[in-house]
C-alpha positions in Angstrom: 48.4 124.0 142.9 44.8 122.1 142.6 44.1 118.7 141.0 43.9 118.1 137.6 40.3 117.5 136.6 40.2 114.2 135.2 36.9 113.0 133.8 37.4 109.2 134.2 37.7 109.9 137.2 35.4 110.2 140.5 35.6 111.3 144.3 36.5 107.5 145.3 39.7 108.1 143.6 40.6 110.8 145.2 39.6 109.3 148.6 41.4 106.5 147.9 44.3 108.0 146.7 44.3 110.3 149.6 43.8 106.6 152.1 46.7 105.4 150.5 48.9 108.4 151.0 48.1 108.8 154.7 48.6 105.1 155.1 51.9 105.2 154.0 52.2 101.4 153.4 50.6 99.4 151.2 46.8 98.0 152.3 44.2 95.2 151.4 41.0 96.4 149.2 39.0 95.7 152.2 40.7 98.1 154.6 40.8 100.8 151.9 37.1 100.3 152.2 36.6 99.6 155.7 38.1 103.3 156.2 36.6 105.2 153.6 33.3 106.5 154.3 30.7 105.8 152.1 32.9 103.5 149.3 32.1 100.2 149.2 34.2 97.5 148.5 32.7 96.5 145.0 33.6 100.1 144.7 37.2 99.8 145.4 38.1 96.9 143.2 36.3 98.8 140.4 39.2 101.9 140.6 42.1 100.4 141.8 42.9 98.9 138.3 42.0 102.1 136.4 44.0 103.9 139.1 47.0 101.5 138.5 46.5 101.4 134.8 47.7 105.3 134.8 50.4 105.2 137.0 48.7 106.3 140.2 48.8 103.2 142.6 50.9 99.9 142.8 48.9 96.5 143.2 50.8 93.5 144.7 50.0 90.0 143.3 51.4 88.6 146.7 50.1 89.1 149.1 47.1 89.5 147.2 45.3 92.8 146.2 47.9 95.0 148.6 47.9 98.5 147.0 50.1 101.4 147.8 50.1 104.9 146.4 53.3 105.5 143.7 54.8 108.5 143.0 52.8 109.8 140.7 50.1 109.4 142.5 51.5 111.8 145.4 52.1 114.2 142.6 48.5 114.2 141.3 47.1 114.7 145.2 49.9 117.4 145.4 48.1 118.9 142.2 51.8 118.8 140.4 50.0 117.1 137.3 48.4 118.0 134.0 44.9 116.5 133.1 47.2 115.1 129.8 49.2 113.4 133.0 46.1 111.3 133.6 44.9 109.1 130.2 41.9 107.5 129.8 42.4 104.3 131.1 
C-alpha cells in the first residue's frame, strides 16, 4: 500500500520518520539531522512537533528532545493510513 498523501506535510517527514524507524530507539534532534542528508537541524525542530502533534513520533522531555517513532507512525511509513489519519496539525 503507498503513503497517504498528506499536504502539511513534506519529504523531511518522511525522512525523518523513515530515520526514526530504522533507528529503532529514540534519538536527539541533532543526530536525526546529522544523518539525514540535506535536512538541517532548524529543519528538524520545525517537524518534529507537527509530526508529534498527529500521532506519528514521541518527544521525551528528559532527556531533552529524544524522539522515537510510535506506532502510528510505522503505520503511515507502511502506507496502512488514510490521508483523514493524518490532520492538519
Amino acid at each position: 500500500m503507498r503513503r497517504p498523501v498528506v499536504s502539511w506535510m513534506t519529504k523531511s517527514d518522511d525522512a525523518i520518520l523513515e530515520l526514526l524507524a530504522e533507528a529503532g530507539i529514540a534519538i536527539p534532534p541533532t543526530a536525526i539531522a546529522f544523518n539525514i542528508e540535506n535536512v538541517s537541524r532548524p529543519t528538524v525542530d520545525r517537524r518534529l512537533p507537527n509530526l508529534e502533534a498527529v500521532g506519528l513520533v514521541k518527544r521525551f522531555d528528559e532527556p531533552q528532545g529524544y524522539t522515537e517513532i510510535t506506532e502510528k507512525g510505522k503505520l503511515y511509513l507502511a502506507g496502512d493510513l488514510d490521508e483523514d489519519d493524518l490532520p492538519e496539525p
